[in-house]
C-alpha positions as CSV (number, residue, x, y, z in Angstrom):
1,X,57.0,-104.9,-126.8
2,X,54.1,-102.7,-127.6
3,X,56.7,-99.9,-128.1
4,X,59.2,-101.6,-129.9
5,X,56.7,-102.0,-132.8
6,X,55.6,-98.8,-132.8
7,X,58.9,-97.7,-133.4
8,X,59.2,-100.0,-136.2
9,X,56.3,-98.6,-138.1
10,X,57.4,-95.0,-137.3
11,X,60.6,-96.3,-138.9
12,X,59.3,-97.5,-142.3
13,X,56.3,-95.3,-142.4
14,X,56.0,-92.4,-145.1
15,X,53.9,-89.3,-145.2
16,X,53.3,-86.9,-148.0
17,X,52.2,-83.2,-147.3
18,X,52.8,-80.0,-149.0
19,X,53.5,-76.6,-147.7
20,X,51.1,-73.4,-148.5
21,X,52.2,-70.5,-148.5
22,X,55.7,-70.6,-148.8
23,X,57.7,-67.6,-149.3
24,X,59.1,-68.1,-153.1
25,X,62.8,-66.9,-152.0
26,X,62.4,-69.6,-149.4
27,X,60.8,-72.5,-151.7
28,X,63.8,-71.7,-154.0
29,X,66.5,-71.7,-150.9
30,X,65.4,-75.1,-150.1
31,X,65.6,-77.0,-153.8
32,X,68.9,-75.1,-153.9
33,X,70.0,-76.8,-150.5
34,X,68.2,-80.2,-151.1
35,X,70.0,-80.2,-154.7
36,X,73.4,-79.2,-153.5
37,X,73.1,-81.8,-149.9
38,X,70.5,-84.6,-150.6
39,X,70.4,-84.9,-154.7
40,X,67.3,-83.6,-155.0
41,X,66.0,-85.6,-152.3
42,X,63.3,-83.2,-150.2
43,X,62.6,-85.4,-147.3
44,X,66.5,-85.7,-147.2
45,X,67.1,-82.2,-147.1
46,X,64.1,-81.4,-144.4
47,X,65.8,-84.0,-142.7
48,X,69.6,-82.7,-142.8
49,X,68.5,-79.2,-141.5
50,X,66.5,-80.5,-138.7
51,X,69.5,-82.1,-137.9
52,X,71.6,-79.5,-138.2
53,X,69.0,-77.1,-135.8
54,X,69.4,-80.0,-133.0
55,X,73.2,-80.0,-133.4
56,X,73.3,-75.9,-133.1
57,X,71.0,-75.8,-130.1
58,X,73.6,-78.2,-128.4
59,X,76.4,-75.6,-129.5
60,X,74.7,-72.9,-129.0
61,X,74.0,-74.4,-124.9
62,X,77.9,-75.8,-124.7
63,X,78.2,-71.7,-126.1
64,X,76.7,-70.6,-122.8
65,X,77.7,-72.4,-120.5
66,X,81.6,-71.8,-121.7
67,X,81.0,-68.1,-121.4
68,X,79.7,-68.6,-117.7
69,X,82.5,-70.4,-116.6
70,X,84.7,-67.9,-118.6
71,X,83.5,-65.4,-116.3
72,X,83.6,-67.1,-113.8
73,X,87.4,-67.8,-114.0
74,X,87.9,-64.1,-114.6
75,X,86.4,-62.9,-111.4
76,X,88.6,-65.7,-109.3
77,X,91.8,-63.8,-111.7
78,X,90.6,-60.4,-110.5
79,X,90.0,-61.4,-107.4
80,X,93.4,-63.4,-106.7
81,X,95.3,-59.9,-107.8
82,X,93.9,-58.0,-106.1
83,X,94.1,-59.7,-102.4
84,X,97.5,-59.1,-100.9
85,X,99.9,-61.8,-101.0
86,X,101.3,-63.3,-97.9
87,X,105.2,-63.8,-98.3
88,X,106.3,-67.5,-97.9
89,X,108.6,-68.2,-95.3
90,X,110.6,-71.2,-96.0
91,X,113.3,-72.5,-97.2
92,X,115.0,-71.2,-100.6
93,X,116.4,-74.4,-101.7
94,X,116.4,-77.6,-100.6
95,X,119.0,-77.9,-98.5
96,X,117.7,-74.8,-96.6
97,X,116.2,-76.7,-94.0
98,X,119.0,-79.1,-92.2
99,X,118.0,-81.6,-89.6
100,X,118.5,-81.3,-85.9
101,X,121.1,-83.8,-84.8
102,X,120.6,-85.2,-81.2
């Protein structure tokens, strides 16, 4: 219960703050993105590119882990070549196996 209203005044609470020293190319980047993505809309903006860093850590991860397992599929291919390979003795067709009559 205790945690459910916390949540609720995380969810309508507001904070202002500034930021000091900001590099001037980057103050300008972010208007630029906040005007183009939020319409003008800071917290918005800040908000969309935290979003966006969560959603390319999970690509960048899914990135990895694709590449692993795309190695490790190579190495089986390599190593399916080069082991010799048995010839199949069997029948050619399927009536190349006729049943014993008693």
């Amino acid at each position: 219960m205790a945690e459910e209203i916390k949540d609720r005044v995380l969810n309508i609470t507001s904070r202002n703050f500034s930021i000091t020293k900001c590099p001037e190319k980057v103050f300008q980047q972010f208007i630029e993105f906040c005007k183009e993505e939020s319409n003008d809309n800071y917290s918005m903006g800040l908000k969309l590119l935290l979003d966006a860093r969560r959603t390319n850590i999970k690509e960048v991860l899914l990135y990895e882990q694709y590449m692993e397992l795309n190695d490790r599929v190579n190495q089986l291919e390599e190593r399916a070549e080069k082991e010799p390979k048995e010839p199949v003795n069997g029948p050619k067709c399927f009536g190349g196996i006729k049943a014993v009559k008693k």
